[in-house]
C-alpha positions in Angstrom: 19.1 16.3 -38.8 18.7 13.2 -36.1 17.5 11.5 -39.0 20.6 11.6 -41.3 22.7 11.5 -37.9 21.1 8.2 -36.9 21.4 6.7 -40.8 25.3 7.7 -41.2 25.5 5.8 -37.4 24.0 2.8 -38.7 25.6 3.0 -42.4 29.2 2.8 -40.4 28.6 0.3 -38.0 27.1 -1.8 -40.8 30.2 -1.1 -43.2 33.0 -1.8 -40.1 31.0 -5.1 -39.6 31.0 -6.0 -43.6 34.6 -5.0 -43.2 35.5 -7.2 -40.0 33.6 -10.3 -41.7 35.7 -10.3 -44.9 39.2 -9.7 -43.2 38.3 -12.5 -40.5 40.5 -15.7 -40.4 39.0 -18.9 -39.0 41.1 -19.8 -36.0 43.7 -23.1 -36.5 44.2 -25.0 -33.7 47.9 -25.7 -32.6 49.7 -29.2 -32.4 51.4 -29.4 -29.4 54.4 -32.0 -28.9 54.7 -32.1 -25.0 51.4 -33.3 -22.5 51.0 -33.5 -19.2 49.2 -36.7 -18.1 47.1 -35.8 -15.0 45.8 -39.2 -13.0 43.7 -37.4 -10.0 40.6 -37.4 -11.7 41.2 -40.5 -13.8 43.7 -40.5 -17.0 43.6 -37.2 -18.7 46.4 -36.5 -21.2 46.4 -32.4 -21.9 48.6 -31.6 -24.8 49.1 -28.0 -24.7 53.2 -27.3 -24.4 55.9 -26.5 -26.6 59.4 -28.1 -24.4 59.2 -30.5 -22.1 60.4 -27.8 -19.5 57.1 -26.2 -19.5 55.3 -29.4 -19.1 57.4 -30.1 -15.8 57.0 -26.7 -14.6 53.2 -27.3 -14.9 52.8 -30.5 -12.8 55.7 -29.1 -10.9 53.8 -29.3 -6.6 51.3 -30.9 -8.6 52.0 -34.4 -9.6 51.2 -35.8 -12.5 53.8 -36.8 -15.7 55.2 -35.6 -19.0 55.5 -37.2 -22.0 55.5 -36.4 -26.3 52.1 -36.7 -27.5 51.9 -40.0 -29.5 49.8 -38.1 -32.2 52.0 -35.2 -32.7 52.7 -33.9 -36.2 55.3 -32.0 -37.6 55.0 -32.2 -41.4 58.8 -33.0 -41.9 59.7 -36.1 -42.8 63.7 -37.2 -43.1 64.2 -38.5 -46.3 67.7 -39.4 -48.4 67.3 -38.1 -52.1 67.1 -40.3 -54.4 70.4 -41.0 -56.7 70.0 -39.3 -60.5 72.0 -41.4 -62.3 75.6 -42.8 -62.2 78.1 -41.1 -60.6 81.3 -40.1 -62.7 84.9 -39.8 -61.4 
């Protein structure tokens, strides 16, 4: 009876895992547009804000600066559409 007990136990855990592995997504990592710029132990940029408020309130008793990470993507461009032919009055 231990036996079968112990078997089911390990059949479950084994089948939860299978089940965890297959539904798992691989973390992204996040573009952030605001970093704090940090010059006490040399020149460390640390892009990890969305606004520019919570970038102040981070160096806020703490020095330091803000600015828009150079680097930042957002995957929008502005763009004018292109004309489709001659435009009739």
């Amino acid at each position: 009876m231990t036996k079968t007990i112990a078997l089911s136990t390990i059949a479950a855990a084994a089948l939860a895992a299978a089940a965890f592995w297959f539904t798992a997504e691989p973390a992204s990592a996040k573009n952030y547009e605001y970093c704090r710029i940090d010059r006490s132990a040399g020149p460390e940029r640390i892009c990890s804000f969305d606004t520019m408020e919570q970038c102040l309130a981070s160096i806020s008793g703490r020095g330091g600066s803000c600015t828009r990470d150079p680097f930042y993507e957002t995957g929008s461009f502005a763009y004018a559409p292109k004309s489709t032919g001659r435009r009739h009055q």
